[in-house]
C-alpha positions as CSV (number, residue, x, y, z in Angstrom):
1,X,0.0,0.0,0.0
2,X,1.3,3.4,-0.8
3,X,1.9,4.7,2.4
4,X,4.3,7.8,2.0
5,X,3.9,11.2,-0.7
6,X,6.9,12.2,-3.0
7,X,7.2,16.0,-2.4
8,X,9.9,18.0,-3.9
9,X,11.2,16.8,-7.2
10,X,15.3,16.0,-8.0
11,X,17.6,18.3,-9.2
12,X,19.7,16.9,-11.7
13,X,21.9,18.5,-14.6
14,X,22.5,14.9,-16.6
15,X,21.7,11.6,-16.4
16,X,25.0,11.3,-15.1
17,X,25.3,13.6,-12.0
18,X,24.2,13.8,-8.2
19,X,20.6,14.4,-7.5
20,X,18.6,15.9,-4.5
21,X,15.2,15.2,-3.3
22,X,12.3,14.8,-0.4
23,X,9.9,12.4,0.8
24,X,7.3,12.8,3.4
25,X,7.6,10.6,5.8
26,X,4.3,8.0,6.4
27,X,5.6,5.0,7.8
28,X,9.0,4.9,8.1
29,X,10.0,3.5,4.6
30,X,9.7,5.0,1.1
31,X,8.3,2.4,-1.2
32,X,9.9,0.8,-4.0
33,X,8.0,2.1,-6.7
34,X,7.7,5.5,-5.4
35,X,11.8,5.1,-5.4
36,X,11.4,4.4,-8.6
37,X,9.3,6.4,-10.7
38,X,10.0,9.6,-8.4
39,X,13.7,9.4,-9.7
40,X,12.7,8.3,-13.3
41,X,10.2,11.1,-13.9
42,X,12.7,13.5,-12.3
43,X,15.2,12.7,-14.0
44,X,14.0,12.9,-17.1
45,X,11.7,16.1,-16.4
46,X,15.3,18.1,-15.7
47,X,17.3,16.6,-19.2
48,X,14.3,16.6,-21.2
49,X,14.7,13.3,-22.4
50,X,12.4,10.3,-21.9
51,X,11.2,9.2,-18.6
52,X,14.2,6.1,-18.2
53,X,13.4,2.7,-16.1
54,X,14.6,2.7,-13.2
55,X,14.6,-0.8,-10.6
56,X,15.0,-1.0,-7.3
57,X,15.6,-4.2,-5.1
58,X,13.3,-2.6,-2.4
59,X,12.0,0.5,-0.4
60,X,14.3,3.1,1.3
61,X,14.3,3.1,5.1
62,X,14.2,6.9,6.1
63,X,16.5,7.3,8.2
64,X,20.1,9.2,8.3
65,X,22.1,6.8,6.0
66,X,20.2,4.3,4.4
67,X,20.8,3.7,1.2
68,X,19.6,1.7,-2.1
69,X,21.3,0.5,-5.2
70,X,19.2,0.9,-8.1
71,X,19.5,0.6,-11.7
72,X,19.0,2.8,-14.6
73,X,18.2,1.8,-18.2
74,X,17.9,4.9,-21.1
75,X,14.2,4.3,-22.7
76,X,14.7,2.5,-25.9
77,X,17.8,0.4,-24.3
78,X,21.3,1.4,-24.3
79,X,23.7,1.4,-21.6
80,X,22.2,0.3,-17.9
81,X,24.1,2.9,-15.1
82,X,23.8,2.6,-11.2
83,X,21.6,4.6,-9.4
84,X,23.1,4.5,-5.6
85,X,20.3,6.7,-3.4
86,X,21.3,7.9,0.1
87,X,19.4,9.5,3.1
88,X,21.0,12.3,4.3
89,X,18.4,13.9,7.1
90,X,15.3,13.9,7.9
91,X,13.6,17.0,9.2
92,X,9.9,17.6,10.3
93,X,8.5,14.3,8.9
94,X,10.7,14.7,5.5
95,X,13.0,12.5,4.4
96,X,16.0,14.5,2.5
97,X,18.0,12.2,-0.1
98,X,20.7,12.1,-2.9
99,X,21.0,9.8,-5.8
100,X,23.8,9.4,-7.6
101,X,23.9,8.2,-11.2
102,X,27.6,6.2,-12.1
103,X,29.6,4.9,-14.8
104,X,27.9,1.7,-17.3
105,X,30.4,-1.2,-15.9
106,X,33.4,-1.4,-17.8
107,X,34.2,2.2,-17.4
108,X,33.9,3.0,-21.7
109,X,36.7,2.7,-23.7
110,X,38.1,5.5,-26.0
111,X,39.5,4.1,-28.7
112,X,35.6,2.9,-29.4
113,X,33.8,6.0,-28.0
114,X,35.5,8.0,-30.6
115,X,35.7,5.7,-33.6
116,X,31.9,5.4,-32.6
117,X,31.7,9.3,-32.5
118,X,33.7,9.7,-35.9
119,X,31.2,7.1,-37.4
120,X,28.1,9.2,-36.0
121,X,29.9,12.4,-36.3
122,X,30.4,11.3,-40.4
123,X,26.9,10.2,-40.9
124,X,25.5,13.5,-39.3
125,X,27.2,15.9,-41.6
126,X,25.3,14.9,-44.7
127,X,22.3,16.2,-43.3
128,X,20.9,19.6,-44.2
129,X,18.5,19.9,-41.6
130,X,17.0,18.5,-38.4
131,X,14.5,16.3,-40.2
132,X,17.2,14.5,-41.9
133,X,18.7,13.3,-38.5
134,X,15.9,11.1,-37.5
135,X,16.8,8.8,-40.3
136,X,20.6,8.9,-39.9
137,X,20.0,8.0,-36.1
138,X,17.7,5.1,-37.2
139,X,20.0,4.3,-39.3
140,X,22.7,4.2,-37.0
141,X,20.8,3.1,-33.5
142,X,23.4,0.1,-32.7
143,X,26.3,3.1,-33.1
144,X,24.2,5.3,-31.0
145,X,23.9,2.7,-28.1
146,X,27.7,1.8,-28.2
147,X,28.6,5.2,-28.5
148,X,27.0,5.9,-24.9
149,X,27.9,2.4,-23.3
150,X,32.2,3.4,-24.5
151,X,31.8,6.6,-22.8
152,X,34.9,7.1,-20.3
153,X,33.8,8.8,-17.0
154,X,35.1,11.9,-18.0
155,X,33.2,12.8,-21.1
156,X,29.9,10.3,-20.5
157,X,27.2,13.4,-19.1
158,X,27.8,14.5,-22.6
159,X,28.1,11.3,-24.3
160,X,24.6,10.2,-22.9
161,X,23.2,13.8,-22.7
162,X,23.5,13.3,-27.0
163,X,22.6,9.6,-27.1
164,X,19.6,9.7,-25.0
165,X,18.4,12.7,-27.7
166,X,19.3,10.6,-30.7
167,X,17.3,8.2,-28.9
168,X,14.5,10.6,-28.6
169,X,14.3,11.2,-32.3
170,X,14.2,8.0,-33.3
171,X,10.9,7.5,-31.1
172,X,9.4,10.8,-31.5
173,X,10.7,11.3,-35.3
174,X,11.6,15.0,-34.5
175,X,14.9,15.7,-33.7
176,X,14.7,19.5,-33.5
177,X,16.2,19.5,-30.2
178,X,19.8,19.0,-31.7
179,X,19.5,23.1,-32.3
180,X,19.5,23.7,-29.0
181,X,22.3,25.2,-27.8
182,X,23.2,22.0,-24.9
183,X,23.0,19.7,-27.8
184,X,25.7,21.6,-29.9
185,X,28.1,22.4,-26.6
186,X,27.7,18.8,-25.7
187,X,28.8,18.0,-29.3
188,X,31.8,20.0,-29.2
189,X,33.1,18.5,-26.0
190,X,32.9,15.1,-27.2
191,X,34.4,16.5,-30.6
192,X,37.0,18.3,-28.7
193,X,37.5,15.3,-26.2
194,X,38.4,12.7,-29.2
195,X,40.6,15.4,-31.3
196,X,37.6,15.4,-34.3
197,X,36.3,17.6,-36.2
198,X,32.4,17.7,-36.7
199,X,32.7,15.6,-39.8
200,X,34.8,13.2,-38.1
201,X,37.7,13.8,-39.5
202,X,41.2,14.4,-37.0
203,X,42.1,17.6,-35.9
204,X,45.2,18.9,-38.1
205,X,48.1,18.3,-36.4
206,X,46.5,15.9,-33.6
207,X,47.8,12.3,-33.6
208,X,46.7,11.4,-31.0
209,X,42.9,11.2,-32.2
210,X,40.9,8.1,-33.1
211,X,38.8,8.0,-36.0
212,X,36.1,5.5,-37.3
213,X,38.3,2.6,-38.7
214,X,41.9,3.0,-37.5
């Protein structure tokens, strides 16, 4: 029975990054799938970006400390991250928690994240406008999903920040987002990060970049 009411929402910058929230206190114990859907709704209310799953192996005891290990899986599959949610007071019948989205196991690989993001990167310049992307993405889906799994720790906000939108488009068939300013930043960080240029190709006079096939 639901015994206990979500109240303030989780502020959250990525999927990757720490998160802060509340939960009025009823009986003690959050339930599971108030755990649950509270975080996935949150999260993706704040990165406008599809409302992920999210599974937890139980409720959260609200008290100083407590803590649950969940999982996180993008909607339309991809790589599944940890979701470790931590108590940290609880004031006046509220229960005040963090939740900490991590690293895909493995911890991504470069040499792939970037021949992945020359591949994509490639693809992407042959469109003309936003439209065209939906069909590239499509076209590409098993790059897109590798692309965000590879992601070292360093560079995968924006590695899944752009995946989970390429996700988006392929679902919603309008990829307009990818004017938004985020989108293109984002872009030019991974870009930057793998010594490429936006058509893929190296950066003159950087060797030590990784293209799509090398």
């Amino acid at each position: 029975m639901k015994s206990l009411i979500l109240a303030a929402g989780l502020a959250c910058t990525s999927l990757l990054a720490a998160c802060g929230g509340s939960v009025s206190v009823g009986s003690g114990q959050v339930a599971q799938s108030d755990v649950e859907s509270t975080v996935a709704k949150q999260l993706a209310s704040t990165t406008n970006q599809p409302v992920p799953s999210v599974a937890c192996p139980g409720g959260l005891d609200a008290k100083v400390g407590a803590s649950i290990d969940c999982t996180l899986t993008p909607q339309g599959g991809g790589a599944t991250l940890p979701v470790h949610v931590t108590v940290n007071s609880v004031t006046n019948g509220t229960a005040h928690y963090t939740a900490q989205v991590g690293q895909a196991a493995g911890g991504g690989n470069k040499t792939t994240f970037c021949n992945d993001n020359a591949t994509l990167d490639k693809a992407t310049a042959a469109a003309t406008q936003p439209s065209d992307l939906v069909q590239i993405f499509k076209d590409n889906s098993s790059v897109v999903s590798d692309f965000e799994a590879e992601a070292p720790a360093d560079i995968i906000s924006d590695a899944s920040t752009l995946a989970n939108a390429a996700k988006a488009a392929i679902s919603s068939g309008d990829a307009t987002t990818f004017t938004n300013q985020s989108l293109v930043d984002a872009g030019k960080k991974v870009d930057a990060y793998c010594g490429q240029n936006s058509d893929g190709s190296p950066l003159t006079g950087d060797t030590s970049s990784t293209t799509a096939g090398s």
